[in-house]
C-alpha positions in Angstrom: 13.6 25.1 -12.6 14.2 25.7 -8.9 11.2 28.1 -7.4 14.0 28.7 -4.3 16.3 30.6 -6.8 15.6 34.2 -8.1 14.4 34.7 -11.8 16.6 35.4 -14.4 15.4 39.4 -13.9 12.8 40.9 -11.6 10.6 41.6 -15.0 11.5 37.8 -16.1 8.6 37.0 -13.4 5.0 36.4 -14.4 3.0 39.7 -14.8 0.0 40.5 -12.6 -2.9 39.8 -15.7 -0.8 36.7 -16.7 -0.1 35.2 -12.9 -4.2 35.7 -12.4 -4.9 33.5 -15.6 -2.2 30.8 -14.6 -4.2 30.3 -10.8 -7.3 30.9 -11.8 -8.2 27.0 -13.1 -7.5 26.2 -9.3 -10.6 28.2 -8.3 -13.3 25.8 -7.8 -11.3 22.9 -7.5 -11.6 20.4 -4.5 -9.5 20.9 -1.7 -9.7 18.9 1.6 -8.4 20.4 5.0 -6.3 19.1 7.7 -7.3 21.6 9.9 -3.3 21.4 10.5 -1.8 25.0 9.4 1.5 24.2 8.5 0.3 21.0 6.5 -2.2 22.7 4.7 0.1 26.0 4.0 2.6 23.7 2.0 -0.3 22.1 0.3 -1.2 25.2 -0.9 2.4 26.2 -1.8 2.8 23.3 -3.6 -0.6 24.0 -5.5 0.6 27.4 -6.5 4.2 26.0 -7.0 2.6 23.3 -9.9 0.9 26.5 -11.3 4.2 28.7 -11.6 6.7 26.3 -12.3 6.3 25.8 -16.2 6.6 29.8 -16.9 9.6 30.1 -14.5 12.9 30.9 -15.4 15.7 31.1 -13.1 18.8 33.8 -12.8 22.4 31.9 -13.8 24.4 30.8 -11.5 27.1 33.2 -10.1 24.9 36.1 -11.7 23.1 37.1 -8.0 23.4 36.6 -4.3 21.0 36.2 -2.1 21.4 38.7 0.7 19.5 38.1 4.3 22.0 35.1 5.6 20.0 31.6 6.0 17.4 33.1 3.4 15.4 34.4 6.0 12.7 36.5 5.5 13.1 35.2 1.3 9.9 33.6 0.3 9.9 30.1 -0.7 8.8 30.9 -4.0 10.8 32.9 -5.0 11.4 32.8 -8.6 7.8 34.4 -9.4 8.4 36.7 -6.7 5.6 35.0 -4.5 4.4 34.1 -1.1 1.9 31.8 -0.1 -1.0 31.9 2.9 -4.3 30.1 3.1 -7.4 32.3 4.4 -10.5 30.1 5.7 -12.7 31.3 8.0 -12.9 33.7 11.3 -14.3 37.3 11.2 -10.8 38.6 10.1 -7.7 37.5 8.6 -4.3 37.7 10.9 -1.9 38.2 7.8 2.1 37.4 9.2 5.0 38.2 7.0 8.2 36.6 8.8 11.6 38.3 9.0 10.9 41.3 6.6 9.4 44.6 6.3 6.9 43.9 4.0 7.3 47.1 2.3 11.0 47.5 3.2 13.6 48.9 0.2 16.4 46.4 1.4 17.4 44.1 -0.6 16.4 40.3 -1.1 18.4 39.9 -3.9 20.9 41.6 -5.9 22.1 40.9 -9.7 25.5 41.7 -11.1 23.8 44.5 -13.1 23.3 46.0 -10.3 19.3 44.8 -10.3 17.7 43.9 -7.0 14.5 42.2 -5.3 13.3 43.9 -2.2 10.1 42.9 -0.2 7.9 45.4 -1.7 8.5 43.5 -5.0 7.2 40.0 -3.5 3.7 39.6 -4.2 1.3 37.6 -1.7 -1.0 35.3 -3.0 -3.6 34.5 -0.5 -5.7 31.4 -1.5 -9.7 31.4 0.4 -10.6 27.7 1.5 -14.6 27.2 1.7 -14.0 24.7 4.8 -18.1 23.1 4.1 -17.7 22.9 0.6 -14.5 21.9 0.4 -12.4 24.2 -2.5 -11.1 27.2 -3.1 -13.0 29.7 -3.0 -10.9 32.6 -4.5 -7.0 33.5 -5.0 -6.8 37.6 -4.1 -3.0 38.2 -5.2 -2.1 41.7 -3.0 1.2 43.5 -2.9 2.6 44.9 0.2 1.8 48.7 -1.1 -1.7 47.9 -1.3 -2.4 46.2 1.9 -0.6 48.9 4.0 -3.3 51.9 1.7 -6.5 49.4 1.8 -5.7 48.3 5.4 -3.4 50.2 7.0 0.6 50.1 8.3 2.1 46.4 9.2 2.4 46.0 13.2 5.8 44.3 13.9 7.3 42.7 17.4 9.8 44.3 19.3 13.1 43.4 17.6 16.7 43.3 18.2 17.4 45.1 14.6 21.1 44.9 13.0 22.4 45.8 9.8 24.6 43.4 7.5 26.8 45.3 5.6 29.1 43.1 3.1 32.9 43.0 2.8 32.3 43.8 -1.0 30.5 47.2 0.0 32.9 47.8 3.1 35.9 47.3 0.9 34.5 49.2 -2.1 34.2 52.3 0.4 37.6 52.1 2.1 39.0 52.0 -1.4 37.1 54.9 -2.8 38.7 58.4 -2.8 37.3 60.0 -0.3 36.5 56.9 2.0 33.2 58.0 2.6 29.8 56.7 1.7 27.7 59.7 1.9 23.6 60.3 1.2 22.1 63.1 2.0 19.3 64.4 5.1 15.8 63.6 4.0 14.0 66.5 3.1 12.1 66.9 6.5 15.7 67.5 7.8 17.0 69.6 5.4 14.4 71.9 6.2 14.6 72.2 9.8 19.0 72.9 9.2 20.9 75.8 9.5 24.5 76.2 8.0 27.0 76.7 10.4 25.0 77.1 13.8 27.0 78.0 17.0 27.0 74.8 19.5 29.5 75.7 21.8 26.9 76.1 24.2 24.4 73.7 23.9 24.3 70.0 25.4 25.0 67.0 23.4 22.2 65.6 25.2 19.6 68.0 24.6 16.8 68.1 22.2 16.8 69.4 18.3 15.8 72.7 17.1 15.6 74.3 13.9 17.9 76.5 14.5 20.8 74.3 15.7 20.3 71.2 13.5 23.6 70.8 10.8 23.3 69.9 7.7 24.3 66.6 7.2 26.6 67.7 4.4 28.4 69.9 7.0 29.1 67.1 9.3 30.4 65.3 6.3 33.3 67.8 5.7 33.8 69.2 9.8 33.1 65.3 11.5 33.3 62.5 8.8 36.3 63.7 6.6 38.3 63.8 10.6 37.4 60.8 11.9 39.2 58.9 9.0 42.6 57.3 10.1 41.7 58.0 13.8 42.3 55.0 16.5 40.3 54.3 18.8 42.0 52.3 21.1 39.4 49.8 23.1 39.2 46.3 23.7 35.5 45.7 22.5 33.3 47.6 20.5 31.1 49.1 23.0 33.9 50.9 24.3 35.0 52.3 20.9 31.4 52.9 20.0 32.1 56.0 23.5 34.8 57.3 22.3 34.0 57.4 18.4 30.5 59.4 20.4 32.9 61.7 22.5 34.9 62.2 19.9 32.1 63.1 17.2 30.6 65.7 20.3 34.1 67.2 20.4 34.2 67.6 16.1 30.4 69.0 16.2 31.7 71.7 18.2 29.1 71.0 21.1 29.3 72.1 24.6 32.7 70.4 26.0 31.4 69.0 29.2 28.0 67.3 27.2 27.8 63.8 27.8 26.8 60.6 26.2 23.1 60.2 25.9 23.0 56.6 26.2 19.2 56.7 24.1 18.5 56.9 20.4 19.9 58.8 19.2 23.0 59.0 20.3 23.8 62.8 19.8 20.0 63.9 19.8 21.0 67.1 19.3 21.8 66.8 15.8 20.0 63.4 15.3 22.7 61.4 14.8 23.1 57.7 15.7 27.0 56.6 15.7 28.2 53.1 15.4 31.2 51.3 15.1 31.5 48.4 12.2 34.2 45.8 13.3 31.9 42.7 12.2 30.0 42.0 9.1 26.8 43.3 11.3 26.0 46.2 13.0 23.6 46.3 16.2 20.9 48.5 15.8 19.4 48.3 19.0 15.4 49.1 19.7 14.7 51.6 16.9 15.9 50.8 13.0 15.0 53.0 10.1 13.5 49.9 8.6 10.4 50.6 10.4 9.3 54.2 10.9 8.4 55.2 14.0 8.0 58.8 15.4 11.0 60.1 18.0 10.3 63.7 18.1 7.2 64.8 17.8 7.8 68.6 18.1 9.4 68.6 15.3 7.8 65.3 13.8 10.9 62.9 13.4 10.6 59.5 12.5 13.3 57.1 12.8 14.0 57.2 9.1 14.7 60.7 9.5 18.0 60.3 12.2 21.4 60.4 10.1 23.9 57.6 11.1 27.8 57.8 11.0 29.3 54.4 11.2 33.1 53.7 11.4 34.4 51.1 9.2 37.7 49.8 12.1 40.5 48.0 11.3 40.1 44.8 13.1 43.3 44.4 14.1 44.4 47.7 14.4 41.0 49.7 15.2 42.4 52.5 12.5 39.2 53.8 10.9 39.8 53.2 7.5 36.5 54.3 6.2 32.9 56.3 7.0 29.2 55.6 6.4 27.2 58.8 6.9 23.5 58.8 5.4 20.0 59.5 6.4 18.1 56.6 8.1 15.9 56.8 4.9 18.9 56.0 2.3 20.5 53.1 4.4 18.8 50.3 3.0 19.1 51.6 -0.4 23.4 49.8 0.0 22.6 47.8 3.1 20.7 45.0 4.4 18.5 44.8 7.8 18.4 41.6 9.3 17.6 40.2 12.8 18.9 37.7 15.3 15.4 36.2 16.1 12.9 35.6 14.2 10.3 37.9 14.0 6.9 38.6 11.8 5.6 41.8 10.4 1.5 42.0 11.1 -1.2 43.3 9.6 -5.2 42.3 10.1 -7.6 41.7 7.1 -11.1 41.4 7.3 -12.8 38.3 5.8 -15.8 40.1 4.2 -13.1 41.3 1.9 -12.0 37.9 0.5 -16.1 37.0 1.0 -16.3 39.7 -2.4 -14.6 38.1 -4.8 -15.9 33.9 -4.3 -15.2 32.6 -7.6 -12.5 34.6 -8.4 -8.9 35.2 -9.2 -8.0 39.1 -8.6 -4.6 41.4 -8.0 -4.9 44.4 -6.2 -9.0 45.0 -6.6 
């Protein structure tokens, strides 16, 4: 079995009471340090991988695909759901997660049935060296849901942030009736809306109220359902991504001499980011609903809060043939986020913790 493929389901995998009594004989056992990181963290992989391997079973071929391109961010082991680090000594524990949101909803993997893996499904098995007595210590297996309650949210770097979305997808929308892909505000946003507000005289530019903030289902039928079949004649997506803007400004019905913002978002008025998809990804910028960061806080909006309406163009033609319009908070439920650099999600553990359970294999204690 290959422990780089996915398993044959997500509940194929080992459960949390069985992976404990699989790793447990390797507490106590001898285990010699490098004092190298990178040697000793695929020694331990390997250690784990030896453990694994006989219970694993991997997905058929042609029944998945792996989504974030070059596997990044998808953990080596993958067909028990697992990822390895080795904790020695220090007062605290630097845990780094590379190229995902730890407890992101985007997914990993998905199955023909429609099954997928997403980050907060990977569990992290983190494997305590006693450096003078040479073994391990203890294996605390944690999920990302737990660390971020016990410990507190992941830190991350300052990103480029894109989102891949997949000719399968894009082509299943364009093809669909209405040729929208629609999920609704999140419920923070639905009640700060008003049907139907008047915006004839307020700015593009200027900042959200609760009593000038549309529904997003209104934008659907007065912005989206419009925008289908228009042109927008430009010679490089920037450029179309300003006049899909002014032209969305004009549908809202806002002030006709508003201008573009040039921030996030990019009608902060109605909290709405607009893009324009003419390549498999779409540039995110600085903020990205995969991470949730506060924007307003009058009204307490988080990135996963802003609604985005993304243009599906015609390559050749720049016709738009079909519309993505969804809350920040539902995007990754269809799409991937991914990033042009590498990058690591952060989050510091102390070591007393791991100190507690010396002799022991534990999940989630």
């Amino acid at each position: 079995m290959k422990l780089s493929l996915p398993p044959r389901s997500k509940n194929s995998v080992l459960t949390s009471e069985e992976l404990q009594n699989v790793l447990r004989p390797l507490v106590g056992t001898t285990f010699i340090p490098t004092h190298r990181p990178r040697t000793d963290g695929s020694r331990i992989r390997k250690l784990i991988s030896s453990m694994v391997q006989p219970h694993t079973t991997n997905a058929s071929e042609g029944t998945f695909t792996i989504i974030p391109p070059r596997k990044k961010g998808v953990p080596k082991v993958l067909s028990e759901l697992i990822d390895t680090y080795i904790v020695s000594t220090g007062d605290k524990y630097n845990l780094q997660i590379w190229n995902r949101n730890p407890i992101g909803k985007n997914p990993l993997v998905t199955y023909d049935n429609n099954d997928r893996i997403t980050p907060q499904d990977i569990r992290l098995v983190m494997v305590k060296i006693d450096v003078t007595r040479e073994i391990i210590s203890s294996i605390v297996i944690l999920t990302p849901d737990y660390i971020e309650q016990r410990f507190g949210k992941f830190g991350k770097e300052t990103i480029k942030n894109q989102l891949l979305i997949h000719d399968k997808c894009r082509n299943s929308i364009i093809q669909s009736d209405e040729r929208i892909l629609f999920y609704d505000d999140t419920q923070k946003v639905k009640s700060l809306s008003v049907s139907h507000p008047d915006l004839s005289s307020i700015q593009s530019t200027d900042s959200p109220t609760r009593n000038t903030l549309m529904p997003l289902s209104e934008i659907k039928s007065i912005v989206a359902m419009n925008l289908i079949g228009v042109t927008l004649e430009a010679p490089d997506t920037k450029t179309k991504g300003q006049l899909l803007e002014k032209k969305v400004i004009q549908l809202l019905g806002l002030h006709e001499d508003s201008r573009l913002a040039g921030g996030f978002p990019d009608v902060p008025q109605q909290l709405l980011e607009v893009k324009v998809q003419d390549s498999p990804t779409v540039d995110l910028g600085r903020y990205s609903p995969q991470f949730e960061e506060i924007i307003d806080e009058n009204l307490d909006i988080t990135t996963r809060d802003v609604r985005y309406l993304i243009a599906l163009t015609n390559r050749q033609s720049n016709r738009i043939e079909g519309i993505i319009l969804s809350s920040g908070d539902s995007l990754d439920s269809v799409f991937t986020y991914i990033s042009d650099v590498n990058y690591k999600c952060q989050r510091s553990i102390p070591m007393n913790f791991f100190d507690g359970f010396e002799g022991q294999c534990v999940f989630n204690p």
